[in-house]
C-alpha positions as CSV (number, residue, x, y, z in Angstrom):
1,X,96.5,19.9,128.0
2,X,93.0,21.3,128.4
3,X,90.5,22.2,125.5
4,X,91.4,26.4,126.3
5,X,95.4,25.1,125.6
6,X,95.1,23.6,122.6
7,X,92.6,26.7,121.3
8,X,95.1,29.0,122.1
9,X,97.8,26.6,120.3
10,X,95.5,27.0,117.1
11,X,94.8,30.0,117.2
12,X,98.5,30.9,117.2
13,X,99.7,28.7,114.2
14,X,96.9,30.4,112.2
15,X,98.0,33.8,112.9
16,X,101.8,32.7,112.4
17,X,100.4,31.5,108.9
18,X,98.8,34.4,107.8
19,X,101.9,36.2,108.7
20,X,103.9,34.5,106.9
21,X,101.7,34.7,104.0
22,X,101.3,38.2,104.2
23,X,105.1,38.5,104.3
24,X,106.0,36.5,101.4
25,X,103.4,37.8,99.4
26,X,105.1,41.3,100.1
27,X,108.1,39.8,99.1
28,X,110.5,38.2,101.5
29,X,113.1,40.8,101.4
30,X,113.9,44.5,100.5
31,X,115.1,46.1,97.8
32,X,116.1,49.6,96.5
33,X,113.1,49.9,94.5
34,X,110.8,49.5,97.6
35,X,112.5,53.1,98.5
36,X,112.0,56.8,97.3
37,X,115.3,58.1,98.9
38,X,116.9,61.7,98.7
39,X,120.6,62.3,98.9
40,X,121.9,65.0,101.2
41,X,122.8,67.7,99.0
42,X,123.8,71.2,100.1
43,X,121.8,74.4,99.3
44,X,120.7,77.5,101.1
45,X,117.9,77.5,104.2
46,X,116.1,80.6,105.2
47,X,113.8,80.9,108.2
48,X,111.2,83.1,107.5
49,X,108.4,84.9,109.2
50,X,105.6,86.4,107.1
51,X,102.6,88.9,107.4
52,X,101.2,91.7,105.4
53,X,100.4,95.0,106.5
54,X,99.7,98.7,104.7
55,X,102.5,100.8,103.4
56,X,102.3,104.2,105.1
57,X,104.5,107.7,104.9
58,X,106.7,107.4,107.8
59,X,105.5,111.0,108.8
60,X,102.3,112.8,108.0
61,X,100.9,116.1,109.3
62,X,97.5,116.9,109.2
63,X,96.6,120.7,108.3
64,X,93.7,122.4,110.1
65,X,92.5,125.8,111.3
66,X,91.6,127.1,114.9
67,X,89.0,130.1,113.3
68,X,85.7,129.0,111.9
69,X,85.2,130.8,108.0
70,X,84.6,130.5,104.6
71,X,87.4,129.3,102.6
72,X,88.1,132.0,100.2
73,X,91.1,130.3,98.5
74,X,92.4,127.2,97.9
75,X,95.5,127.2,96.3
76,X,96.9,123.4,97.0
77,X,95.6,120.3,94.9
78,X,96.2,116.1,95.8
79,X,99.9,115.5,94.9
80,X,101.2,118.8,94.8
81,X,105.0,119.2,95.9
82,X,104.7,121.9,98.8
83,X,107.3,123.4,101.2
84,X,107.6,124.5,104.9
85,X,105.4,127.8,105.2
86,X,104.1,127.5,102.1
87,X,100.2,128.5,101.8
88,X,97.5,126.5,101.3
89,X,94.2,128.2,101.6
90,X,92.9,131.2,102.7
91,X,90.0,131.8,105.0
92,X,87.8,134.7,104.3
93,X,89.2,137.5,106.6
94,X,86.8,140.1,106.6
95,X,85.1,139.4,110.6
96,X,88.3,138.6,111.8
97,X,89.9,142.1,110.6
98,X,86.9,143.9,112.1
99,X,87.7,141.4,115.7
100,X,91.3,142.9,115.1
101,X,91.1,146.7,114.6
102,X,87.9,146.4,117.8
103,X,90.3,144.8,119.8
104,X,93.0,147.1,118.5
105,X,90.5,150.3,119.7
106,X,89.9,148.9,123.2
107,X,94.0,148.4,124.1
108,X,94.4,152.2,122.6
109,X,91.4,153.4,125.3
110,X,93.3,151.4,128.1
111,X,96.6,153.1,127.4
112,X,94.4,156.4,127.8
113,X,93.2,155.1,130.7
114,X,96.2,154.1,132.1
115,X,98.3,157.2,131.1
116,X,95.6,159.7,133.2
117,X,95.6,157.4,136.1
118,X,99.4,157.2,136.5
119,X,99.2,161.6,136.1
120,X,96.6,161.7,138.2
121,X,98.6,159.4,140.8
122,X,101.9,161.2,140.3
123,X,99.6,164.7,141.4
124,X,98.2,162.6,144.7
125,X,101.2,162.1,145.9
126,X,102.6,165.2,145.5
127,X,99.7,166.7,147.5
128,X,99.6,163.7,150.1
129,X,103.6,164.2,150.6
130,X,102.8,168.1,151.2
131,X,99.9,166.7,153.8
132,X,97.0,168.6,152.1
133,X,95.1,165.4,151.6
134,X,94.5,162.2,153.4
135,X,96.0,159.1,152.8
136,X,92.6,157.6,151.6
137,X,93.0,159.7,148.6
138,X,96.2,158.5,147.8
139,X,95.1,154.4,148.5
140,X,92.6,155.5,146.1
141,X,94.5,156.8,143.2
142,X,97.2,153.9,143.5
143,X,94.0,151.4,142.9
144,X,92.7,153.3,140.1
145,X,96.3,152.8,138.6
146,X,96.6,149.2,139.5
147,X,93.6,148.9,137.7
148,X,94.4,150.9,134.7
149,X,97.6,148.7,134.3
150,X,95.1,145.2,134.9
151,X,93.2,146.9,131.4
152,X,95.9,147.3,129.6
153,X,97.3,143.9,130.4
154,X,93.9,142.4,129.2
155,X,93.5,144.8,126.2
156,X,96.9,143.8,125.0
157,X,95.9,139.5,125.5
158,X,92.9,140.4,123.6
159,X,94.2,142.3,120.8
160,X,96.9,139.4,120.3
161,X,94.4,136.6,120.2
162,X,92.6,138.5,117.4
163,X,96.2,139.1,116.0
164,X,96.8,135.9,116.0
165,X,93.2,134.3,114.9
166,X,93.6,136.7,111.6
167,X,97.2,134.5,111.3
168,X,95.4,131.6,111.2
169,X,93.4,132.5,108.3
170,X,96.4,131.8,106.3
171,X,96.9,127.9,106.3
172,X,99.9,127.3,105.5
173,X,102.0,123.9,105.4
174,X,103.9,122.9,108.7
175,X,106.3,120.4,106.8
176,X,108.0,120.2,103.3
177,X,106.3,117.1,101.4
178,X,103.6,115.8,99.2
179,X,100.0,116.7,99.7
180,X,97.8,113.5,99.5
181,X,94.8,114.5,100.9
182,X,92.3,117.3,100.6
183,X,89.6,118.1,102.5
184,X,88.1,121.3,101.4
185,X,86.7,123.3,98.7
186,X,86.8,127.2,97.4
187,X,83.5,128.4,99.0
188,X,82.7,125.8,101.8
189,X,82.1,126.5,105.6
190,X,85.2,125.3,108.2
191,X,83.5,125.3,111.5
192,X,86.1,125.2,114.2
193,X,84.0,125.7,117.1
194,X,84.3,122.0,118.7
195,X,87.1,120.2,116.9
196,X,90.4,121.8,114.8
197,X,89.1,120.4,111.0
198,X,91.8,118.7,108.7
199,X,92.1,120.4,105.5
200,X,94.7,118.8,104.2
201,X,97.4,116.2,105.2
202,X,100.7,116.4,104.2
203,X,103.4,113.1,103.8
204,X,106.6,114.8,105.0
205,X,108.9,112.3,102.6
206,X,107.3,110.0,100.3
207,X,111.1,108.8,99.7
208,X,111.0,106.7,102.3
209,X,108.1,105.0,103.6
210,X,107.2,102.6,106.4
211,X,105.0,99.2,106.3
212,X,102.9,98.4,109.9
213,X,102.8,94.3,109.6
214,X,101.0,92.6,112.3
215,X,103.1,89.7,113.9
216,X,101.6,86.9,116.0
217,X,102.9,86.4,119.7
218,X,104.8,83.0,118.5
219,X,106.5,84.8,116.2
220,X,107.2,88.4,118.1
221,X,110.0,86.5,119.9
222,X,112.4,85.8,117.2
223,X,111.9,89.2,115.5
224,X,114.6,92.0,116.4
225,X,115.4,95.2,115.2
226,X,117.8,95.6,112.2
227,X,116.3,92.3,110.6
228,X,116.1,92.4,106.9
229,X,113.0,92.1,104.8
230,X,111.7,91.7,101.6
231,X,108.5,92.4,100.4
232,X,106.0,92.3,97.4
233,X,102.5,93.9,96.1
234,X,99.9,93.4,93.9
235,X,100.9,96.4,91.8
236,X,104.2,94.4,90.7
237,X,104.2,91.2,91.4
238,X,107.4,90.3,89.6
239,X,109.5,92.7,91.7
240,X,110.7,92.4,95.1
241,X,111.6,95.5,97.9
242,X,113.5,95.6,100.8
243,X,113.3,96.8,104.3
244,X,114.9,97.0,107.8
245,X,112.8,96.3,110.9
246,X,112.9,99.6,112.5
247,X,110.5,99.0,115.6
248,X,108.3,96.9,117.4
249,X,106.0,98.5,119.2
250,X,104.9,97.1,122.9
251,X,100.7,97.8,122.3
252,X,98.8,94.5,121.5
253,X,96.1,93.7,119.6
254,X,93.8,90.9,119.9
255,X,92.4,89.6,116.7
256,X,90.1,85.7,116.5
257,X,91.8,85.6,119.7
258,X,95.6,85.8,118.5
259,X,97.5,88.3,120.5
260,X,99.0,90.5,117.4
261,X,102.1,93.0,117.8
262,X,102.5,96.0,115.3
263,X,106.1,95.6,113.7
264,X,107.5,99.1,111.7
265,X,109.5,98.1,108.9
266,X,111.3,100.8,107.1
267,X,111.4,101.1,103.2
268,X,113.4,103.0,100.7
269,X,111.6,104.2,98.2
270,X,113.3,106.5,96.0
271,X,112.0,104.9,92.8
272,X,108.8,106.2,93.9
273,X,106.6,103.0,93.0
274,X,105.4,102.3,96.1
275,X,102.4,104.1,97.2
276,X,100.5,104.9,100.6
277,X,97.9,102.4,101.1
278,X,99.0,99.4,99.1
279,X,99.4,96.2,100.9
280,X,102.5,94.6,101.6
281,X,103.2,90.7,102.0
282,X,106.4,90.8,104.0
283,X,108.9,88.1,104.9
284,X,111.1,88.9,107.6
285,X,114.9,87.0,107.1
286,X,115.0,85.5,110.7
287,X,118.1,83.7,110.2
288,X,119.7,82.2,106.6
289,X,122.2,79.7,106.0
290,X,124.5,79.7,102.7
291,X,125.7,76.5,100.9
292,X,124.8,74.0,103.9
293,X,124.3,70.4,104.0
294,X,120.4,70.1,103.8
295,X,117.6,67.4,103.3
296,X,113.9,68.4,102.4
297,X,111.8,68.3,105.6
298,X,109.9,65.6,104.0
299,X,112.4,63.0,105.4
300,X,111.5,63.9,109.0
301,X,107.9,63.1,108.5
302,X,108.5,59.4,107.0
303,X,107.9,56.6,109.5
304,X,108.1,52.9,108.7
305,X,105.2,50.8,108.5
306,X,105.1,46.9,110.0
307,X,106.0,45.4,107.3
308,X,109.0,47.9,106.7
309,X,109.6,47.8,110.5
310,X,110.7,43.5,110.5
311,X,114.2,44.8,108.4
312,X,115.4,47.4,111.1
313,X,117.8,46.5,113.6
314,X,116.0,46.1,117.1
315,X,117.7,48.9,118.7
316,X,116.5,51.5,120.9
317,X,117.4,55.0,120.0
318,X,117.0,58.1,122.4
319,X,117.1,61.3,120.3
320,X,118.6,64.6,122.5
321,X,117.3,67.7,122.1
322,X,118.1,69.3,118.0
323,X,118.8,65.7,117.1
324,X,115.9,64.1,114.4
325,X,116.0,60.4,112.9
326,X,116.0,59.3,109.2
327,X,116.6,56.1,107.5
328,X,118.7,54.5,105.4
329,X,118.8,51.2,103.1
330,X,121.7,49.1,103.5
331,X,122.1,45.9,102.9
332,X,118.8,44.8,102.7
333,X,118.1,46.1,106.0
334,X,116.3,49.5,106.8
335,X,119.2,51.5,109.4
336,X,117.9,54.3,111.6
337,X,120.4,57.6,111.5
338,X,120.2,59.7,114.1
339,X,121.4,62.9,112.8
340,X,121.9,66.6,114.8
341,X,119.8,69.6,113.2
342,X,120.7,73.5,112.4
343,X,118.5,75.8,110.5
344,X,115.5,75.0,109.3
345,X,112.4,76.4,107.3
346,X,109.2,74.8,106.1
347,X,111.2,73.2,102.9
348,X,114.4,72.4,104.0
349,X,116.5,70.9,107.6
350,X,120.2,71.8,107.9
351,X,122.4,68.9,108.9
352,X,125.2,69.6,111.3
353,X,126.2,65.9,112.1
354,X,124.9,62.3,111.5
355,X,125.0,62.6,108.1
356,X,127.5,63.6,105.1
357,X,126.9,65.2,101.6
358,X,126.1,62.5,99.3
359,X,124.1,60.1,101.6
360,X,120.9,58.9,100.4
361,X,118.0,58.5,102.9
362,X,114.1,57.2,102.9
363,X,111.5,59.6,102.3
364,X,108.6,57.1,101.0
365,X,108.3,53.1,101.1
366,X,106.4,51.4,97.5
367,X,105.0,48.5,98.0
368,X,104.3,46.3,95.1
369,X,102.3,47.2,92.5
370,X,103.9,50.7,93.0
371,X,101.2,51.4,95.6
372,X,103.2,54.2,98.3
């Protein structure tokens, strides 16, 4: 043999040595105590998704005025109990009665109009049918009534828009509800000329309200209608609502580039506690599982080290799809279980198969000197 040979050959027994060194002073066998194990146990499993959003009335109307004025009235306040027709404020009416009673004077002088052109038509044709005039005159005095009837047509428009503008000096409420915000005050300017102003909103039901959660594109697929939720806020943190998923609407966001999807979860509130604005930390019940065989999902993420990996049978195993691996001590020897998952959450794994109540697998190796 060469000089390389017997190099190699040395180098080989040294390593061998140190192995075996390394070994025994890791002991040369296993025990129970080189184990933290956890018995399969059963328990419940809920998958979850979670977001926040703003609790909102499910409907709110917002009160304005189509005529420009000075608010002579206002007789709603913030949380005041109002019904359908009910007034609000008044606008000062005093230009808008003198737009009404002008308009009111020019449909009375069309009517005159029209009432002498139609007797001075019916005459014209009375003559024209005894031929003492030309038919010119009478093409005349049918225009002139055509006319007289386009006046009165216009009058009338006119004296209804000013009919109707004096209306809308009353504001009054469109819904039944809860007032819970005001915009004006007795003696302030509304100017209407570019844009209807909001006086006042009005939630139609604060009995029920609705939460807008904003659900990442991962998660959008799983959700569904009818899916039950629960739900805290800040204001009491010791209790917990509940809600229905009621819609999910098909307009993305974008937010830190994360497509986001708005999710409308309905909420009972008849207790009245929860109020528009707060913020919501939702969890949406995906799917739950009731007094199942479970392990913590700590299990799945132990893996054996070298030293560990000399007492495990030298078998290849080929996991299929919902199937995970854990590991048992038996015998002295460290056993890989293959074991077929259900439900699972970011706690706990549901076991359909592989493994029954009671059995205890690896979830952290010690090694001596209680180092993990």
């Amino acid at each position: 043999m060469g000089k390389k040979t017997w190099i190699t050959i040395g180098v080989l027994v040294v390593l061998g040595g140190l192995g075996v060194y390394w070994r025994q002073s890791q002991g040369a066998h296993l025990t129970a105590q080189n184990f933290e194990t956890v018995a399969v146990a059963r328990g419940h499993i809920r998958q979850e998704v979670t977001a926040s959003g703003k609790i909102q009335p499910i409907n709110t109307v917002s009160v304005g005025t189509q005529v420009s004025g000075i608010v002579e009235k206002v007789l709603a306040d913030y949380n005041d109990e109002v019904k359908e027709g009910q007034l609000l404020a008044q606008l000062d009416t005093s230009v808008l009665i003198e737009n009404r009673n002008d308009a009111k004077a020019r449909l009375d002088l069309a009517k005159s109009k029209q009432k002498i052109a139609k007797l001075n038509l019916s005459r014209i044709e009375k003559l024209y049918k005894d031929k003492l005039i030309a038919k010119a005159s009478l093409e005349e005095a049918e225009i002139a009534m055509a006319s007289a009837d386009a006046d009165v047509l216009t009058a009338q428009a006119d004296y209804n828009k000013a009919e109707q503008n004096y209306g809308y000096a009353q504001i009054t409420s469109p819904v039944s509800g809860t007032v819970i915000s005001k915009e004006i005050e007795q003696g302030q300017t509304v100017a209407a000329s570019l844009q209807t102003p909001t006086l006042f909103t009005v939630a139609e039901d604060l009995s029920k309200m609705q939460i807008e959660a904003n659900i990442a594109e991962a998660d959008i697929g799983m959700i569904k209608s009818g899916m039950p939720v629960t739900f805290t806020v800040d204001a009491y943190p010791t209790d917990t609502f509940y809600g229905e998923v009621r819609q999910i609407r098909l307009s993305p966001t974008e937010e830190s580039n994360v497509v986001m999807y708005t999710v409308v979860i309905e909420v009972d509130n008849s207790s009245r506690k929860l109020l528009p604005g707060m913020t919501a930390f939702v969890n949406i019940v995906i799917e739950e599982r009731l007094d199942v065989p479970r392990l913590p999902t700590a299990v799945l993420q132990y893996k054996p080290n070298a030293f560990v990996r000399q007492f495990i049978p030298k078998e290849r195993v080929e996991l299929k799809q919902n199937e995970a691996m854990a590991y048992r001590f038996e015998k002295g020897q460290v056993v890989p279980v293959v074991f077929q998952k259900g439900l699972s959450d970011t706690s706990w794994v549901e076991i359909k198969d592989g493994l029954k109540e009671g059995d205890e697998v690896i979830t952290e190796y010690i090694q001596r000197g209680g180092k993990r």
